[in-house]
C-alpha positions in Angstrom: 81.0 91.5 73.9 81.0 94.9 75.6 78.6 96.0 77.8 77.1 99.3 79.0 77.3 100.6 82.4 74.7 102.7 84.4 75.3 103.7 87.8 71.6 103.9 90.1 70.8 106.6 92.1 71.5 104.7 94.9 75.4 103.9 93.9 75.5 107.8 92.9 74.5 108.1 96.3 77.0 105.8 98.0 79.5 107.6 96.3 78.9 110.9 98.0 78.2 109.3 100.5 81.8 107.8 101.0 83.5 110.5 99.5 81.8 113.2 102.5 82.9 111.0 105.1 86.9 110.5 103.6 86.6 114.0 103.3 86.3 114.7 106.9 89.5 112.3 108.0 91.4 112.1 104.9 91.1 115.1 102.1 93.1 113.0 99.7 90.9 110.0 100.1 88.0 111.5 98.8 89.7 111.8 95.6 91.0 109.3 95.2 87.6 106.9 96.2 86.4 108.7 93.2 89.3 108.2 90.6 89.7 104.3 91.7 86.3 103.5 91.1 86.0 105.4 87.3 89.4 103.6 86.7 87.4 100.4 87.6 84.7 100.8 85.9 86.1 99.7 82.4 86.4 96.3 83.8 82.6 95.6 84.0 82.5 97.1 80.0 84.6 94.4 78.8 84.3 91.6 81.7 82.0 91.8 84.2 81.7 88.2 84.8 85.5 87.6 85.9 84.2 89.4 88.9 82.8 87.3 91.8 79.4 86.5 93.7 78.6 89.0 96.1 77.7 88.1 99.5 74.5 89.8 99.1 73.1 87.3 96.2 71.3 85.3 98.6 68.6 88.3 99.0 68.1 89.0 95.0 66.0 87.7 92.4 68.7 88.3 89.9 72.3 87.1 90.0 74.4 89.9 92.2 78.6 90.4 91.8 81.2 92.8 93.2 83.9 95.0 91.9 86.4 95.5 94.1 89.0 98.8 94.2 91.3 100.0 96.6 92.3 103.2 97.6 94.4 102.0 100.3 96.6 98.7 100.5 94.8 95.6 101.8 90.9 97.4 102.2 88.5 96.7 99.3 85.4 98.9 98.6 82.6 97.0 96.5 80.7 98.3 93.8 77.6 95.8 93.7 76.2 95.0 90.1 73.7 92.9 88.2 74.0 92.1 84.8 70.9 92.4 82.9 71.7 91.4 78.8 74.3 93.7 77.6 73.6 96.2 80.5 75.7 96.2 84.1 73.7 98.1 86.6 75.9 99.2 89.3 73.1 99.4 92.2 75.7 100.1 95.2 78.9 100.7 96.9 80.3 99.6 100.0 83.3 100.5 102.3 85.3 97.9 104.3 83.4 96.6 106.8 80.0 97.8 106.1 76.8 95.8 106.3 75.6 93.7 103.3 72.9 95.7 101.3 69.2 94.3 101.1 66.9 94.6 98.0 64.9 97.3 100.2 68.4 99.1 101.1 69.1 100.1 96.8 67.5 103.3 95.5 67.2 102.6 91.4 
């Protein structure tokens, strides 16, 4: 089965998010947030449920998993998704070490 993904605005807005702040301590980082995560992103086309139950499933309705990339050795980021049919709504990303995200905390 293959499955469309949509990014929310709120993962749009984690992205920038991350990317301004590796920008500001590490140039290259920011590029390379940005390439990791599109070069992840096939993964949830094809199999979305080989990735795991994120932490943050306790606070939503609907069943919550994680993506995780690297852009450096040893500290995963998590894009957050739901699957919804043959739709994968990415609804956030998070850096190592950052608090779990709440239903209130995701801009659609």
């Amino acid at each position: 089965m293959s499955y469309t993904v949509e990014l929310t605005e709120g993962a749009y807005g984690d992205l920038d998010r991350l990317t301004a702040a590796l920008a500001e301590v590490w140039p290259d980082g920011s590029d390379r947030i940005t390439a990791r995560f599109y070069a992840a992103l096939p993964r949830l086309e094809s199999f979305p449920l080989s990735c795991g139950l994120a932490y943050e499933d306790r606070y939503f309705p609907d069943e919550v998993r994680h993506l995780l990339f690297e852009i450096r050795k040893g500290r995963p980021y998590r894009a957050l998704f739901t699957i919804q049919g043959d739709r994968v709504r990415v609804l956030a990303i998070r850096a190592p070490g950052e608090k779990p995200v709440k239903p209130e905390g995701i801009a659609t």
